[in-house]
N, C-alpha and C positions, 0 to 999 in steps of 0.2 A: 634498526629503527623501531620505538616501541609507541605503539599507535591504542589509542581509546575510542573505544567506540561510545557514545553516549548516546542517550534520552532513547535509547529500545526500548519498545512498548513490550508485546507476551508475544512467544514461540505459536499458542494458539491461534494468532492470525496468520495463517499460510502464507499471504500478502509480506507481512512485516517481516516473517522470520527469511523469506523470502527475498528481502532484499538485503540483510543482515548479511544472507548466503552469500550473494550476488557479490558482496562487499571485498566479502571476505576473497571471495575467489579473486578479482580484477584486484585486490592490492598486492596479494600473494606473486600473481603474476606479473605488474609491474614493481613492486619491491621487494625480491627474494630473501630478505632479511631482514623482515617484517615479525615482531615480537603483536602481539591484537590479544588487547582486553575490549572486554563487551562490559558495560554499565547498564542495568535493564532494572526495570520495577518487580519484573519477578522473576528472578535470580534459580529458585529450587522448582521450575516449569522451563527455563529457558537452556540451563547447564544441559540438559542429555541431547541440545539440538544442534550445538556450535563446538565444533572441536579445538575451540581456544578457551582460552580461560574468561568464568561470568561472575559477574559481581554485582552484588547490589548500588544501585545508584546511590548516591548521596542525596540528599534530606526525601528521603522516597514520602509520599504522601497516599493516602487511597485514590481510587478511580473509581469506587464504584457509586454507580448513579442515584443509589439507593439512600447512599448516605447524607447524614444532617445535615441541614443548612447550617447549622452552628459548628459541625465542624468542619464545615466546607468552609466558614469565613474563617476561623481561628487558622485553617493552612492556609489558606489565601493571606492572611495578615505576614505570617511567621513568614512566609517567601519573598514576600514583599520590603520586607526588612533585611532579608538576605540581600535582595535585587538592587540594594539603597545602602548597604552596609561596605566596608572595603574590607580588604585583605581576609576573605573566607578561604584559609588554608587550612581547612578542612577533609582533605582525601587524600591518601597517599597514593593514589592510584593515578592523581594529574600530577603529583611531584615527579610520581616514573616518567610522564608518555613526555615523547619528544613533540609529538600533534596528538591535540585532539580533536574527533572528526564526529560533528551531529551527524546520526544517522539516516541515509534515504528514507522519505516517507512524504503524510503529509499532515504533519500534527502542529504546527507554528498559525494559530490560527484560533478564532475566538468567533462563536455567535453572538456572544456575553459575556459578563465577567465570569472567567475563567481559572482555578487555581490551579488545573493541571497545563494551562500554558503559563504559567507562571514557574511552577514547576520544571518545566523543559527549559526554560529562557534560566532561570538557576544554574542547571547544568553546565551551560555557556559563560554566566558568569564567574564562575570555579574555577574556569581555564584560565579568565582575563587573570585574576587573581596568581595565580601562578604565572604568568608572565607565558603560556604558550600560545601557540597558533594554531587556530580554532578555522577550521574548511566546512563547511554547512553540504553536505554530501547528496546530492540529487532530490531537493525536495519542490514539493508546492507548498509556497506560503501565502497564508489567508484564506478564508477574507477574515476581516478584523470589525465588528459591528459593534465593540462598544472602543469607548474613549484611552479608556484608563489602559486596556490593554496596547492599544495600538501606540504609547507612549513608552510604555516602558518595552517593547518589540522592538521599537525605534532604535531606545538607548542602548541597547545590547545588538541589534543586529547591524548597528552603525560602527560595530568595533570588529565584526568578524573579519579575520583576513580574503576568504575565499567565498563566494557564496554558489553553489551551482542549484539553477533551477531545473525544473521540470517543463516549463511550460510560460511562453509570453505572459498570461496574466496576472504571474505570478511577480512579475517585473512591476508589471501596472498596480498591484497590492502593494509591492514595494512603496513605489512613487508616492501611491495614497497615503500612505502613513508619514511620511515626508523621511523616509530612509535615505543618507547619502552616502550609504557605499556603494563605488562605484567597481567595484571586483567583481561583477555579476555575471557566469556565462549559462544558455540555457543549455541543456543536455538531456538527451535521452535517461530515462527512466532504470536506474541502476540493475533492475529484476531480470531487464533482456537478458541478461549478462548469466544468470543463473544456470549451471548445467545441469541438465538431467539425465535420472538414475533409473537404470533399469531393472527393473521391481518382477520378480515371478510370482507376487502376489498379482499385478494387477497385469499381466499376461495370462494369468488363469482365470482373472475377475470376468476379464474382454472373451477369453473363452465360452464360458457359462454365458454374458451377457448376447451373446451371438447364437448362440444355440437355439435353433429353431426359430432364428427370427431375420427375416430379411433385411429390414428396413436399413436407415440410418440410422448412426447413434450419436446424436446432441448432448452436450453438456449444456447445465443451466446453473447460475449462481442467484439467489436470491439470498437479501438481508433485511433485518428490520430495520425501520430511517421514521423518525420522527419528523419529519418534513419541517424543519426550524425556521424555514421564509413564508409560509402558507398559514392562512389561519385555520382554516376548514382541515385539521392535520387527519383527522380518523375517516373522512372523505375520500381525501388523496391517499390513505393507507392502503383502505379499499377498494379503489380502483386500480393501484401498482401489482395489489393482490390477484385482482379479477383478470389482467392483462397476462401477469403469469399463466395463469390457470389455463385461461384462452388460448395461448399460444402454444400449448402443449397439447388440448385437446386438437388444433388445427392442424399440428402436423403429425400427429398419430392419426387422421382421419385420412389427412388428402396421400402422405407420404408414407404411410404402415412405419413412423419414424419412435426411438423409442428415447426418451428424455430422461436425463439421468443430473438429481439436485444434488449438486456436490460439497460437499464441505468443508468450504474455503478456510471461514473462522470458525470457530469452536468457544471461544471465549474469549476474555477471562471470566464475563458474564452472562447471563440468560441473554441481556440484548444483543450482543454480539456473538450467538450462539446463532448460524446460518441453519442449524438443522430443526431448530424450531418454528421459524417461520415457512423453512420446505416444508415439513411435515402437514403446517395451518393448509398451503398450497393444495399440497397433494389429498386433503381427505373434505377440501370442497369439492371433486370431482371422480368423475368415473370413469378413473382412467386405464387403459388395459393394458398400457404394455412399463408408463414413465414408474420411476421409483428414487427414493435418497440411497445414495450411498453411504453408510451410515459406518465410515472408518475413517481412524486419524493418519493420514498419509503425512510422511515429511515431505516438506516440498518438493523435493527434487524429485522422488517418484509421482507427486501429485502432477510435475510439471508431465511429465511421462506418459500419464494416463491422459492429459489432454491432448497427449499428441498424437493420440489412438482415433480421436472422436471426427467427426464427419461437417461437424456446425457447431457453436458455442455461442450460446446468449448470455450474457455477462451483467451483473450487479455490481459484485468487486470488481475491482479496479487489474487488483493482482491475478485476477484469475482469467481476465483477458489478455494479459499482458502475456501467462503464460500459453495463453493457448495462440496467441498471434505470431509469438517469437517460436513455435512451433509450425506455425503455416496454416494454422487452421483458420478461415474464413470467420467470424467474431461479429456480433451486432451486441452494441455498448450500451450499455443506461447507466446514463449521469445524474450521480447524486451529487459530489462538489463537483469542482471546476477542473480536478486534473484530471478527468475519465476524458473528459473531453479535447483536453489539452494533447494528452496521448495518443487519439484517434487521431485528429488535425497534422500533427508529427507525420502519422502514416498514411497522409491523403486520404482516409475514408471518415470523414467528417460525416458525409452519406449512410452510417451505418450508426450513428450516435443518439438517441433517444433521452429526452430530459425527465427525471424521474418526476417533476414534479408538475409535470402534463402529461404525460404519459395514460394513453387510453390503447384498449386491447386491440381494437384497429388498427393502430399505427405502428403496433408491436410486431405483429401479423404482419402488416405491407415492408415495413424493413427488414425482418426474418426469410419471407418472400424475397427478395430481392436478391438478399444476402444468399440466399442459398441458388437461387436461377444461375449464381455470378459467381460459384464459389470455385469453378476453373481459375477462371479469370483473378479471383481476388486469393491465390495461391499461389499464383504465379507472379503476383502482383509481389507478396510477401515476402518471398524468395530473391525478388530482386532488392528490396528496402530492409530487411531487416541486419544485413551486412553491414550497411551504413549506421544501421541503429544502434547496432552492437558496440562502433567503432565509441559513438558519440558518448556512450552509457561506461565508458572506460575513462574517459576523460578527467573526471575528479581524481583514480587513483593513480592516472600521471601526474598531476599537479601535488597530489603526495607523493610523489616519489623524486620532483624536483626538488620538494623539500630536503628528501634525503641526501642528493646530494649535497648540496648547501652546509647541510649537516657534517659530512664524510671533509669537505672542503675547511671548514670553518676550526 
């Protein structure tokens, strides 16, 4: 069965490439004769990280934030005319696959108008065009705040055959935009699924990190976030900042605990480069024992290394994800809606934090908590994450029904 993978973002998101992984593993094992191309925007960053064959996406556009508005419309027009055009048999890459499978994440979504969701939804339309069957593989969709976007989401998400979400409100974004497919099932988050690699770099790193030091060792993710629903955005920057800060000096004091900023994304840009907003963190303070980890792990040993740590305070999404499906007790800050979505899944709604209220106090009282109770909330995970696993394999049965169908036909 020859499968495509489409609309991967860059290998430098741990997160992304992370579920790519995850993907890749749960088809392998429910379709043993599974052929997997990867379609990605960056093709010569993404090939040394996926041991099947990568390719550049079809009509690729930039992402970076930096760029013109005048050529931010000029590709927003050109996709748009794709998105409105018929028979784009354009890639031989969708003549090969038997399915094509959007990849888990959570990119199908608009603040505004949008050319890199126009872009992804492209992708989708390339399939209709060839005449395959197009599975929407573990995401969050939305939200959708402008018009134009949510219309042509519609017209193309009304065609997919399978949709699997991540999370109820992502159902409810559906609805909103008046989507009526009704193929929808929700399912765990595809990344549970990812195996981890046992790394003697970071059995020697935890070595050295442990050496002459008692305490706890926390993991912490922090990102930059433009706060897109708040108007006061450099306000709430600074106090997501201050609340970091705070919370590491609070348990380096009360808990001789030693906090370690890790690095989730890496890029492909300065903004979603996680070690420069750790580093902003760590040199408003004076701190004695926390520091960045300032290495590119592949995920699977990154997942590894999380599962060394003792407590984990979370930004990314994926970086909770890996340290939960590890056991490790996690307190979450939500920036969109599927951080939250994920907790809710694993009954600790409790432990979930909204980035865009977020004060140092309340960082402190849920880290508190979190850690008084982190018997308890390991033991807790040990028991639900089996179930999660089960649920997060789910899309790559529904491709594998396909194949039979296939073998039958």
């Amino acid at each position: 069965m020859n499968i495509l993978i489409v609309n991967a973002h860059s290998s430098r998101n741990k997160g992304d490439a992370g579920i790519i992984l995850s993907m890749i593993d749960s088809i392998k094992k429910n379709v043993p004769n599974a052929n997997i191309k990867i379609k990605t925007r960056f093709p010569e960053i993404d090939k040394d990280t996926y041991d099947v064959l990568v390719r550049e996406c079809a009509c690729n556009i930039s992402v970076d934030p930096d760029e013109s508005k005048v050529t931010k419309i000029i590709s927003a027009l050109n996709m748009l005319r794709r998105l409105y055009s018929k028979n784009q048999k354009i890639d031989d890459d969708y003549k090969w696959a038997d399915v094509v499978v959007s990849c888990g994440g959570g990119f199908l979504l608009s603040h505004r108008f949008s050319p890199a969701l126009l872009q992804h939804l492209v992708q989708l339309k390339i399939a209709f065009d060839y005449d395959k069957p197009v599975v929407i593989y573990a995401q969050s969709i939305g939200p959708f705040y402008n018009n134009i976007m949510q219309k042509v989401s519609k017209r193309i998400l009304d065609r997919v055959d399978r949709i699997f979400i991540r999370e109820n409100i992502s159902q409810q974004w559906l609805e909103k935009i008046g989507c009526n497919n009704k193929n929808i099932v929700v399912v765990s988050d595809s990344a549970f699924c990812m195996n981890k690699q046992q790394s003697d770099y970071v059995d020697q790193l935890f070595l050295e990190l442990k050496a002459n030091h008692e305490g706890p060792i926390i993991g912490l993710t922090a990102r930059d976030w433009n706060f897109p629903e708040m108007e006061d955005k450099s306000q709430h920057r600074l106090r997501y900042v201050e609340s970091m800060q705070k919370v590491i000096l609070h348990f380096e004091e009360k808990y001789n605990a030693k906090l370690l900023l890790m690095p989730q994304v890496l890029g492909p840009n300065n903004f979603n480069d996680d070690r420069i907003i750790s580093r902003e963190i760590l040199a408003g303070i004076n701190s004695k024992f926390s520091q960045l980890i300032n290495y590119d792990f592949n995920p699977r040993e990154l997942k590894y290394f999380y599962s060394k740590l003792d407590m984990f305070i979370g930004t990314r999404m994926h970086s909770n994800i890996f340290a939960l499906s590890s056991y490790v007790p996690t307190v979450a800050i939500n920036y969109e809606h599927k951080t939250r979505g994920i907790m809710e899944l694993l009954e600790l709604e409790n432990y979930v934090l909204e980035i865009n209220h977020i004060t140092s106090s309340d960082l402190i009282s849920v880290a508190e908590q979190c850690w008084k109770n982190r018997d308890s909330l390991k033991n807790k995970l040990q028991r639900q994450i089996p179930q999660v696993l089960n649920s997060a394999e789910t899309p790559a049965k529904y491709i594998a029904s396909l194949n039979k169908n296939l073998v039958h036909s």
